[in-house]
N, C-alpha and C positions, 0 to 999 in steps of 0.2 A: 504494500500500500504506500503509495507516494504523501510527502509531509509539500504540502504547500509553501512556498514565500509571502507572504502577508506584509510584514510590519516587524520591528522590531524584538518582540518577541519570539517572531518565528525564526526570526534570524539568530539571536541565544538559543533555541533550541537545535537548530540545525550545529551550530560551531558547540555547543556542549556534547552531543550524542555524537558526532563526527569525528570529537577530539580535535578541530579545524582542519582536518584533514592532515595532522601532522604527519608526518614520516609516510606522507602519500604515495604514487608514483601515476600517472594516468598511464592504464592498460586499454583502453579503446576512446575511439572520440568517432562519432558519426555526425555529420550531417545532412540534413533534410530539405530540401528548398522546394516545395510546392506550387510555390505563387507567382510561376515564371509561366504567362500564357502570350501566344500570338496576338500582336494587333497589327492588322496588315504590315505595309512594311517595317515594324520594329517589335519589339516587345514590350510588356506590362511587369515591374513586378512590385509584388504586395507581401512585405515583409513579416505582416500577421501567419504568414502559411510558412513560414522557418522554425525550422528545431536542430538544436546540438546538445548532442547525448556525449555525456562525459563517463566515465566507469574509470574510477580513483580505487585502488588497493591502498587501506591503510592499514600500515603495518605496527602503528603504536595501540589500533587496538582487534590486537590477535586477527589480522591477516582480513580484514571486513573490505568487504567490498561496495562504494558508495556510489551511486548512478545519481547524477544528476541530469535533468533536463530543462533546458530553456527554450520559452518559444518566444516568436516576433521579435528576432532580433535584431537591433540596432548595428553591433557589432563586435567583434568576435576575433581571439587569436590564441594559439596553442602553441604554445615554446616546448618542447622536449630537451633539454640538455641532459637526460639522464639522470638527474639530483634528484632528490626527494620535495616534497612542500615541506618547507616549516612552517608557514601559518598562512590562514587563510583571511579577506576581509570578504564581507558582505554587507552592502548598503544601499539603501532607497535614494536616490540624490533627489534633488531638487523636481526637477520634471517628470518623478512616478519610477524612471528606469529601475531595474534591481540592477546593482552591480557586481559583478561575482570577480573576487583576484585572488591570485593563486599563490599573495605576498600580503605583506602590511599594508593597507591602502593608504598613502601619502597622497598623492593629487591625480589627475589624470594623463598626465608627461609622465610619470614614473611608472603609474599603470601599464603601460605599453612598452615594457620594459618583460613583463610578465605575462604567461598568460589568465587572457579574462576573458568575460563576456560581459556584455550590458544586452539586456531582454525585460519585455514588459513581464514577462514569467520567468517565475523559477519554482520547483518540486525537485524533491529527492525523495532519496528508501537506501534502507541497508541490503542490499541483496539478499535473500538467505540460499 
């Protein structure tokens, strides 16, 4: 069963049961792009029909495997170097976006340093 992103609170519960994803490592990343239709000579696209599925191995608590999913996304980047996550931020900013990084959130220049997402949604679930 997926835990929604709401508001603050859901964000403490998601980085407490998650551990913030410490000592993570992302084992898959899918994305989805629906909302790419023909209109005569060019195309249409509607970013409400986008999803990225993340599946993060966290290995600080006993090997859990954490899927996240965003939809309508604004935009979106996956860094791989191999490291682990040390911490994670999550925050609603200003204009409704959820922000999801895969670091300490300083500002958004530094965010892009990392990877993240910004999406009007976010849910997760521990896999079992």
């Amino acid at each position: 069963m997926f835990n929604s992103i709401k508001n603050q609170k859901d964000i403490k519960i998601f980085l407490d049961k998650t551990n913030s994803l410490h000592d993570g490592y992302v084992v898959g990343v899918q994305y989805i792009n629906n909302g790419i239709s023909s209109i005569g000579d060019g195309y249409s696209f509607n970013p409400k029909q986008t999803k990225l599925i993340l599946r993060i191995l966290v290995t600080s608590i006993c090997d859990a495997l954490v899927e996240i999913e965003f939809e309508n996304l604004l935009e979106w980047q996956i860094k791989d170097n191999q490291c682990d996550i040390v911490d994670t931020s999550v925050i609603i900013n200003e204009q409704g976006w959820i922000v999801w990084v895969d670091d300490t959130y300083i500002n958004e220049e530094e965010m892009k340093k990392s990877s993240y997402a910004i999406a009007k949604s976010m849910k997760w679930r521990v896999v079992e």
